[in-house]
Each structure stands twice: as structure tokens, then as C-alpha cells.
Backbone as a chain_set.jsonl record, in Angstrom:
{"seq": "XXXXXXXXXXXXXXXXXXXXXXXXXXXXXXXXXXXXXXXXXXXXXXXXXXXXXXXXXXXXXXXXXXXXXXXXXXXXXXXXXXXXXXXXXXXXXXXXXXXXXXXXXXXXXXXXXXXXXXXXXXXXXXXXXXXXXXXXXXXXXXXXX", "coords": {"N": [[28.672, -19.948, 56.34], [26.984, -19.287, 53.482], [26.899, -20.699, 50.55], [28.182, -20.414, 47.184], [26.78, -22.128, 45.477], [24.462, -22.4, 46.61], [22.583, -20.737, 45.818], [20.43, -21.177, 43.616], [18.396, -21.948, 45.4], [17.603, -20.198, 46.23], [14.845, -17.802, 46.022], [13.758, -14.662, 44.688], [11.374, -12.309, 45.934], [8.525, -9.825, 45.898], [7.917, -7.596, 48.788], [6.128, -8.289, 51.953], [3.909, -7.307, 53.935], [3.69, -8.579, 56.182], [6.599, -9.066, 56.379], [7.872, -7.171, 57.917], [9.204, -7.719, 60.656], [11.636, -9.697, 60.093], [12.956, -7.963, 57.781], [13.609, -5.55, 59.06], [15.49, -6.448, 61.104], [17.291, -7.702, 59.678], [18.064, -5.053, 58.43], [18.765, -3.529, 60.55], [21.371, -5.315, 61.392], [22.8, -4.75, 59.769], [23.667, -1.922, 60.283], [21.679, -0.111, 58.557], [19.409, 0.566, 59.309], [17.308, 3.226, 59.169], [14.585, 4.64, 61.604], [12.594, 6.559, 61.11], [12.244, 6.238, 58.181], [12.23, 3.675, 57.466], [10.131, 2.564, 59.047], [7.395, 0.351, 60.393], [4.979, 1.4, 58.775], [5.749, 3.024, 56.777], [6.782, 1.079, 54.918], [4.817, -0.323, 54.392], [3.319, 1.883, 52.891], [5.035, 2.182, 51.061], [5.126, -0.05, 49.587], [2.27, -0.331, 48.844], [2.263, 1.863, 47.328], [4.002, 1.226, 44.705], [4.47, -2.183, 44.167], [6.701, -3.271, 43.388], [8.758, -2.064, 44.651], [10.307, -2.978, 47.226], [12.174, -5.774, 47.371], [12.472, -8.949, 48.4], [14.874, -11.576, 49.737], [14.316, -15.132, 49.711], [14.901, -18.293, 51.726], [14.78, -21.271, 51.958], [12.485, -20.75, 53.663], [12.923, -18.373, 54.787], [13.976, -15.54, 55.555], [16.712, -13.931, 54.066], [17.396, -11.602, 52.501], [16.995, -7.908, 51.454], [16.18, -5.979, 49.337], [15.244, -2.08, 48.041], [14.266, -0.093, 45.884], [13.728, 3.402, 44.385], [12.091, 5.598, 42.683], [11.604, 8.844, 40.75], [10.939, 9.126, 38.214], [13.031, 10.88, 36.461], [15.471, 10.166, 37.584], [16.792, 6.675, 38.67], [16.809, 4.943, 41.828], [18.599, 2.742, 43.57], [18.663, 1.316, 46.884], [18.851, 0.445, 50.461], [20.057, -2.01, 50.428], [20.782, -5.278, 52.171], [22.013, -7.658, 53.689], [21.948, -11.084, 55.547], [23.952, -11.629, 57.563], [25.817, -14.189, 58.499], [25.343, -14.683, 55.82], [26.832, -13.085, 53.871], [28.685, -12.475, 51.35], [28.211, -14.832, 50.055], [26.542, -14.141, 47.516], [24.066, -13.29, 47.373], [23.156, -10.587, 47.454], [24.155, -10.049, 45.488], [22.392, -11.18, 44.257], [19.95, -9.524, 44.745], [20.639, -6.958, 43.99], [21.006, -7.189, 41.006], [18.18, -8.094, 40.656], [16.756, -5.416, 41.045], [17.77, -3.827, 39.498], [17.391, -5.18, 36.915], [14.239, -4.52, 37.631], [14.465, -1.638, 37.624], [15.132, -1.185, 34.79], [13.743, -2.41, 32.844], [11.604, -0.667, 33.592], [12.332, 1.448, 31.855], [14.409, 2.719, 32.406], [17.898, 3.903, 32.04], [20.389, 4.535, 33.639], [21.266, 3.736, 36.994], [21.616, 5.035, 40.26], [23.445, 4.474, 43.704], [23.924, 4.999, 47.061], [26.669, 5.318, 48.826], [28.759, 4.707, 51.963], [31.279, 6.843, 52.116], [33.015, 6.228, 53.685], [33.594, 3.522, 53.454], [35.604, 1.771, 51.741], [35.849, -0.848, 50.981], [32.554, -1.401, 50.114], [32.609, -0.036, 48.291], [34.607, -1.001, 46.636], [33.354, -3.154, 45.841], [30.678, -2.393, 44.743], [31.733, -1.043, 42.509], [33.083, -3.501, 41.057], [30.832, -4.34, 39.866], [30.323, -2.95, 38.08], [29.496, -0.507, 39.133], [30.188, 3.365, 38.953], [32.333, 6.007, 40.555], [31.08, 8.753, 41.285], [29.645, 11.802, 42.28], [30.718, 13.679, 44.915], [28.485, 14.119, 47.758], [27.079, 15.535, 50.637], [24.656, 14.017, 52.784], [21.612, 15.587, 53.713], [19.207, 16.575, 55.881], [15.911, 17.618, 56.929], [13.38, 18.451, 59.367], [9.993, 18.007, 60.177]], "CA": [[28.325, -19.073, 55.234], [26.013, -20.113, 52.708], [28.077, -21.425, 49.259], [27.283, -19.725, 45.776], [26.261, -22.81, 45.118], [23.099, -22.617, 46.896], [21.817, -19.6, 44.983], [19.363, -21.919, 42.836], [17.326, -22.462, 46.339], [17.046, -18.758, 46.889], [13.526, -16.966, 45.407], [13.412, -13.39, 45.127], [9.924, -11.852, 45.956], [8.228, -8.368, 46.737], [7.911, -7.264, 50.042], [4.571, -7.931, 51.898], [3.728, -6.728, 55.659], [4.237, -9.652, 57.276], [8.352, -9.778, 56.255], [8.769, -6.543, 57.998], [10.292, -8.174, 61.676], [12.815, -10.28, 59.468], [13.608, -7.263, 57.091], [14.226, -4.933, 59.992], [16.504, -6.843, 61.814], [18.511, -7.087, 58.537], [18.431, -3.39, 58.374], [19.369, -3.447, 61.5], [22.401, -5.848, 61.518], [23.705, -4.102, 58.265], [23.566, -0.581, 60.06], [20.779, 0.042, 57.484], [17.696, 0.631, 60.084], [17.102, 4.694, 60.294], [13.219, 4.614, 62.081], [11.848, 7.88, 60.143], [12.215, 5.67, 56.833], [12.095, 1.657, 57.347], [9.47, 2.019, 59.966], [6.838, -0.589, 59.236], [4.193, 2.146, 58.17], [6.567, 3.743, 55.615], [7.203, 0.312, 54.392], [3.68, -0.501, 54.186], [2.837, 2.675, 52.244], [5.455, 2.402, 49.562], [4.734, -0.863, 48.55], [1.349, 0.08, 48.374], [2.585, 2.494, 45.454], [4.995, 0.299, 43.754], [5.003, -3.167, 45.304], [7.682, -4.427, 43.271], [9.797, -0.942, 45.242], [10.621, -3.599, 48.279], [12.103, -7.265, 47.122], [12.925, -10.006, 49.692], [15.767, -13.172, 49.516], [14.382, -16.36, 50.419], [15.883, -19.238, 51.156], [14.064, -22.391, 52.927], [11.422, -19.684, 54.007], [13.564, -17.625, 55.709], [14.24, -13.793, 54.88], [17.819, -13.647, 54.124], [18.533, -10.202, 52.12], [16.528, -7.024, 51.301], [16.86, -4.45, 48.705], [14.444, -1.168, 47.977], [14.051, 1.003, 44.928], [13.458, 4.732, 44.47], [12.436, 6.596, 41.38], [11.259, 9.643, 40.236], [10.148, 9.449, 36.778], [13.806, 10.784, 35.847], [16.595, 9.015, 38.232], [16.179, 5.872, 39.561], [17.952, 4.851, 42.99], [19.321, 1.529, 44.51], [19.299, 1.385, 48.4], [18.86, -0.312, 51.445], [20.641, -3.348, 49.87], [21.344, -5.732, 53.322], [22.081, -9.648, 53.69], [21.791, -11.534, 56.963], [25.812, -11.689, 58.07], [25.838, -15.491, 57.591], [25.306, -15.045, 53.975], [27.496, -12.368, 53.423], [29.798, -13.269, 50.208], [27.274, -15.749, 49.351], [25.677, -13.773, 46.253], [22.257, -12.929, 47.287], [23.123, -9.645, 47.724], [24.318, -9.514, 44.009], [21.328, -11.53, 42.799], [18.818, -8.967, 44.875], [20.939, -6.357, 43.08], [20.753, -7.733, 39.899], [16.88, -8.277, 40.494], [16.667, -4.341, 41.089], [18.444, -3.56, 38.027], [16.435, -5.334, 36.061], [13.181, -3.95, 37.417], [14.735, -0.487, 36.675], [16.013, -0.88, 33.274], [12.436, -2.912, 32.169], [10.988, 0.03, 33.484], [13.079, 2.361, 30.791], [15.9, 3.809, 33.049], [19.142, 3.283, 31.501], [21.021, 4.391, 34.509], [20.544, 3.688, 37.815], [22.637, 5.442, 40.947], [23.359, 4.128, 45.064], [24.425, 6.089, 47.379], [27.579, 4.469, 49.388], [29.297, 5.214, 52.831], [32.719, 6.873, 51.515], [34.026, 5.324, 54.611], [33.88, 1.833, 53.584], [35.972, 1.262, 50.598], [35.52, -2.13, 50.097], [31.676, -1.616, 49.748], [32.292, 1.162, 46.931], [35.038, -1.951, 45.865], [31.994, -4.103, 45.431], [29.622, -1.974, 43.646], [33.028, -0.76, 41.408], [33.607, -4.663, 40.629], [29.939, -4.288, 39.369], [30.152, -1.791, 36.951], [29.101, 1.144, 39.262], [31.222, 4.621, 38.75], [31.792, 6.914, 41.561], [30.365, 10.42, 41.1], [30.013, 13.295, 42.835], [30.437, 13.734, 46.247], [27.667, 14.911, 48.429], [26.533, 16.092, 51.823], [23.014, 14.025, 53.29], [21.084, 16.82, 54.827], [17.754, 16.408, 56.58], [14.975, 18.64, 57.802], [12.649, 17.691, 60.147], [8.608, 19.411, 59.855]], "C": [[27.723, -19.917, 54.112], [27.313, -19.982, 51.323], [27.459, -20.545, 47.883], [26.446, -20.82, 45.3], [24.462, -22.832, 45.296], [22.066, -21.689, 46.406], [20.488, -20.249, 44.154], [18.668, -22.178, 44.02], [16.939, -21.084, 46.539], [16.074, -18.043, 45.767], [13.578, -15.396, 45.93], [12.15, -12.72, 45.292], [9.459, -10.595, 46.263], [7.687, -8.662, 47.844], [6.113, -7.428, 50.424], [4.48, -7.496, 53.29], [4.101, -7.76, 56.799], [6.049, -10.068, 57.247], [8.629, -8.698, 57.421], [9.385, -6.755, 59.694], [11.74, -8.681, 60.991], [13.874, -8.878, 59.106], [14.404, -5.959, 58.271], [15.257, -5.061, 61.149], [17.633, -7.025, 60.721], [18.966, -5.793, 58.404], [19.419, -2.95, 59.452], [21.274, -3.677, 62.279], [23.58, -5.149, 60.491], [24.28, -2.069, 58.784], [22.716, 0.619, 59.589], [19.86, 1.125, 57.897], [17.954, 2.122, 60.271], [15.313, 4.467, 60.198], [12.548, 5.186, 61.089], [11.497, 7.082, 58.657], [11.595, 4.586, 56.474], [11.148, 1.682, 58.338], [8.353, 1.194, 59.037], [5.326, 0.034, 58.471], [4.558, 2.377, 56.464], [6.275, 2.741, 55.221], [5.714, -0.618, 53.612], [2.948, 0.192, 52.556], [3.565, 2.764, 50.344], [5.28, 1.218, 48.824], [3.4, -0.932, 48.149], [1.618, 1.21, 47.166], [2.966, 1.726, 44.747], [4.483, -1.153, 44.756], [6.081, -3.972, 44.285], [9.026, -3.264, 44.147], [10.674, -1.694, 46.708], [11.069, -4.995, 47.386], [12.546, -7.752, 48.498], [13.707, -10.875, 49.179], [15.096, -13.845, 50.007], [14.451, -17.486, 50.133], [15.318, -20.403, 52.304], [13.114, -21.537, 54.071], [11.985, -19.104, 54.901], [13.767, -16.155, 54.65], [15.484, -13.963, 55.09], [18.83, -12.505, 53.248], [16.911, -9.338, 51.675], [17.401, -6.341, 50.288], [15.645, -3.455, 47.901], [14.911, -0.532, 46.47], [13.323, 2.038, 44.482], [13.347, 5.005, 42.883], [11.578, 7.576, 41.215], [11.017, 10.111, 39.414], [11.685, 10.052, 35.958], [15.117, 10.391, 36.158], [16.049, 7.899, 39.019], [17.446, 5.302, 40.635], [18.088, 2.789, 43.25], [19.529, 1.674, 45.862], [18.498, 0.456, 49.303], [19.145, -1.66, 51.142], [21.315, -4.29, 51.238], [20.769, -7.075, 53.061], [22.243, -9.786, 54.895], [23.459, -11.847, 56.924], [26.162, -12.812, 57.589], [26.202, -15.468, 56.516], [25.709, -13.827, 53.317], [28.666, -12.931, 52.821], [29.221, -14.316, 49.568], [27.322, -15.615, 48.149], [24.338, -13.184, 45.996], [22.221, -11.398, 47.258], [23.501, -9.213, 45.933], [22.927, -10.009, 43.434], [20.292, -10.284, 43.122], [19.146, -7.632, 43.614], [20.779, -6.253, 41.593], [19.397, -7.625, 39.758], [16.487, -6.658, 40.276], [17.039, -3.483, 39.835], [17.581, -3.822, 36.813], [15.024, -5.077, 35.65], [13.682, -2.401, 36.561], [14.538, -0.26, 34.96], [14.786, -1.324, 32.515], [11.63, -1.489, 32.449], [11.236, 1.226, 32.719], [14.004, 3.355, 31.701], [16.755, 3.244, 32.43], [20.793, 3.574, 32.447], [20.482, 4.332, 35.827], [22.024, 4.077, 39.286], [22.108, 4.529, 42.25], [24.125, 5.034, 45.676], [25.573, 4.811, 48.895], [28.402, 5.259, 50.564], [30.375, 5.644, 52.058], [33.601, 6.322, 52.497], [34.08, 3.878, 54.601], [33.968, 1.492, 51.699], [35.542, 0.025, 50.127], [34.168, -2.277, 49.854], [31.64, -0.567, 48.554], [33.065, -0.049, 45.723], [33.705, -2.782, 45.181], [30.794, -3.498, 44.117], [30.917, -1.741, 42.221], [32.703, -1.968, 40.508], [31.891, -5.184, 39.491], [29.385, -3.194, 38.58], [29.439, -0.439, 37.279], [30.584, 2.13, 39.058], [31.209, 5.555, 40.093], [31.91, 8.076, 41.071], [30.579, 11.329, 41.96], [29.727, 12.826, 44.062], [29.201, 14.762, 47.001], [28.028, 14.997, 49.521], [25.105, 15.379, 52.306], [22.747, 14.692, 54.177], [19.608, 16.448, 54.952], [17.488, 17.62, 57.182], [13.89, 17.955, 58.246], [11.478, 18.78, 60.068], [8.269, 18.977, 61.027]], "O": [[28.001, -21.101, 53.924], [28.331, -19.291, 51.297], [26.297, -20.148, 47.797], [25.402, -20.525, 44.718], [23.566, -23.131, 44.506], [20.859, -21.862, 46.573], [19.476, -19.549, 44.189], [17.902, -23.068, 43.651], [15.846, -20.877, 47.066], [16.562, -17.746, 44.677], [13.486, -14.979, 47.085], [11.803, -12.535, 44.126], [10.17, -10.105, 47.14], [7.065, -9.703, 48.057], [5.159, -7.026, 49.758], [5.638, -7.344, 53.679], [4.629, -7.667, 57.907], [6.617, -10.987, 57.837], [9.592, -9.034, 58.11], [10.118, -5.824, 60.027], [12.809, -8.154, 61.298], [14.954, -8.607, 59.63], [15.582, -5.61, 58.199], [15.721, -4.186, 61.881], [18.755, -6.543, 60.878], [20.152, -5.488, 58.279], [20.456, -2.293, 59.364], [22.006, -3.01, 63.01], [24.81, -5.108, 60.536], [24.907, -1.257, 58.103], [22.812, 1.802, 59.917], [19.549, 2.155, 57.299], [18.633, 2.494, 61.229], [14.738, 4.205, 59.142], [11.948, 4.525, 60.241], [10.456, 7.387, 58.076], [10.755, 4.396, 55.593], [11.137, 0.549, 58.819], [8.22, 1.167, 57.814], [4.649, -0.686, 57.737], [3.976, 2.076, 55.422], [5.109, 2.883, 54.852], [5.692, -1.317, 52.599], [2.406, -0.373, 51.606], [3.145, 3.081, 49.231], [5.258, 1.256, 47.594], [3.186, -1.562, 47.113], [0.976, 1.159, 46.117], [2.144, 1.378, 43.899], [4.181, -1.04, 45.944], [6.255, -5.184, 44.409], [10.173, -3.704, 44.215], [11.587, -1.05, 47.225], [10.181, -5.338, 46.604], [12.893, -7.067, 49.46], [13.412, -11.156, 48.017], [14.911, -13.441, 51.155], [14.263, -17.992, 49.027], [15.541, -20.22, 53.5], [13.159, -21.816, 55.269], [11.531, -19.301, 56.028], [13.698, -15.95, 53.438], [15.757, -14.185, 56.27], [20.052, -12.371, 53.173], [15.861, -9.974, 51.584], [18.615, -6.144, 50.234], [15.027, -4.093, 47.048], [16.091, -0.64, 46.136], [12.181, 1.752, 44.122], [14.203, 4.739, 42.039], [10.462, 7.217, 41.59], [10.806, 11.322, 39.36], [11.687, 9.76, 34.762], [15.936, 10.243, 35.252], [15.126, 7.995, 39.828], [18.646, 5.241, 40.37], [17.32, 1.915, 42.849], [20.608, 2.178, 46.171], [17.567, -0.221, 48.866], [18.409, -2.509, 51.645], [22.504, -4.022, 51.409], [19.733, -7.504, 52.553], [22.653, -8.826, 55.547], [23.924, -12.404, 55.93], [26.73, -12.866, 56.498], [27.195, -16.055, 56.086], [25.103, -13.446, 52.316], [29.49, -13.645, 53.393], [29.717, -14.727, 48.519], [27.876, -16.451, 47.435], [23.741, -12.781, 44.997], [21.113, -10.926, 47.005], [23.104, -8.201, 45.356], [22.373, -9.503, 42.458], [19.698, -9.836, 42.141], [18.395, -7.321, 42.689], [20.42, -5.198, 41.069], [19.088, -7.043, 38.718], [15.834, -6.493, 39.246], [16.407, -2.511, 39.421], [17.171, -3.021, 35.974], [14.489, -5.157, 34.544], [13.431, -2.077, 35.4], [13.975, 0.578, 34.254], [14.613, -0.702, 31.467], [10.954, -1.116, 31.491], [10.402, 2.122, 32.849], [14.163, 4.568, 31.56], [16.585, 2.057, 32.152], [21.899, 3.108, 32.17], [19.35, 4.783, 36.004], [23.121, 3.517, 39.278], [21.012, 3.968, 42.274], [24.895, 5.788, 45.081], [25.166, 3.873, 49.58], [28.759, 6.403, 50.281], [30.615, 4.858, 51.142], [34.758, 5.985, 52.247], [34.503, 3.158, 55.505], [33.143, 1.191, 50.836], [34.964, -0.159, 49.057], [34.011, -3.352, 49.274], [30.588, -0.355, 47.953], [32.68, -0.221, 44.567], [33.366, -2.809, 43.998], [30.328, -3.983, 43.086], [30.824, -2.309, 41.133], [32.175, -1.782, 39.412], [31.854, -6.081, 38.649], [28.249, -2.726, 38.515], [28.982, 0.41, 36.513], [31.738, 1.701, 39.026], [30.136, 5.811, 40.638], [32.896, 8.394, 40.407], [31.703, 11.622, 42.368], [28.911, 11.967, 44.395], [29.096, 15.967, 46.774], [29.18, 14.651, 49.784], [24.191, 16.201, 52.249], [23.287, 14.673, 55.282], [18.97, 16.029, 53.986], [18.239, 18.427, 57.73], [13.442, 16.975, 57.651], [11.663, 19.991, 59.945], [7.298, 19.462, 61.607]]}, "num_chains": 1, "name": "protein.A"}
């Protein structure tokens, strides 16, 4: 497992077309990967809107965390936040966080929501220990055209 220490070697960057084998096997390993979303079209297209909406971890030119951001002019989201296993507990996953945050909030949001399995406490612990709140419970519903 990589050390907190080593955080000063890791560069955060936006997403470009050529990460998306790395980033999808992160998605992947994390659970993350649904097709319809992260395929590498989609992933293409939204950083062609935004390109800071994709960042990357890297760390001796390796892809070692992902995290995406959503907004809509009046909520802005946090998701697909995934670290390579290895470097889980590291930090990179707080700094990408952190990096996401800060695009938000420069861009004038003053809150910013994620949306969290309710079956895995200790990842709601985590965001908690980081000054998220939990809210309302939903339902994710899909329709397919």
C-alpha cells in the first residue's frame, strides 16, 4: 500500500482519451464500471463539455484513482470516486476528492452532494469523517429509450 507520505509524487490531471483502459479497470475493480455511462464514448463526450468533469491520480505515470463531476447549473454532484486497491487508505482518493471540491466551489456551488451505497457503512463513515451529511434516502430508477 502506498504511504501518505508519497502523496507529494501524485499529480492530479483531467481526463484525456487515452486514460480510458486504466480508468475503466479502476471502475471496474471498485464495482464502479456500469457500460451505459463510463463507456469510452460517454467519457469522451463529457469531457468534451467540461474537461475539467473527469480528473485522473498519477503517480510515476501510472493511473491510480479517478473521480467525475456532475452539475446542473443548480446542484453539483461528486461520483465515480475509485482508487486502484493497492492504494486504498493511501489518500489519493481524498486528494482527488478534495480536487473536485475545489473545482465545484471555484465554480460558485457552495454545496456539493454524492450519492453512497447505504450498504457499505464504512464508505458513508468516510465521506461522514469528511464533513458530508446524510440526507434523504432515495430509490435509483432507470428507463431505457
Amino acid at each position: 500500500m502506498a504511504g501518505k507520505q508519497n502523496l507529494q509524487s501524485i499529480s492530479i490531471r483531467p481526463y484525456i482519451p487515452k486514460d480510458y483502459p486504466s480508468i475503466r479497470r479502476i471502475l471496474e475493480e471498485g464495482g464502479l464500471y456500469y457500460d451505459e455511462m463510463d463507456n469510452e464514448n460517454r467519457l469522451k463526450e463529457k469531457v468534451t463539455r467540461d474537461p475539467q468533469s473527469i480528473l485522473v491520480a498519477i503517480e510515476a505515470s501510472r493511473i491510480i484513482g479517478t473521480v467525475s463531476i456532475m452539475e446542473d447549473g443548480r446542484m453539483a454532484f461528486i461520483f465515480r470516486l475509485g482508487v486502484q486497491m493497492e492504494q486504498k487508505g493511501s489518500g489519493v482518493g481524498t486528494r482527488l476528492l478534495q480536487e473536485a471540491e475545489t473545482i465545484l466551489h471555484e465554480r460558485g456551488y457552495n454545496e456539493v452532494h454524492i450519492l453512497v451505497d447505504e450498504n457499505n457503512p464504512e464508505l458513508q463513515k468516510y465521506y461522514e469523517q469528511r464533513g458530508y451529511e446524510r440526507g434523504h434516502m432515495y430509490c435509483w430508477m432507470s428507463k431505457e429509450f
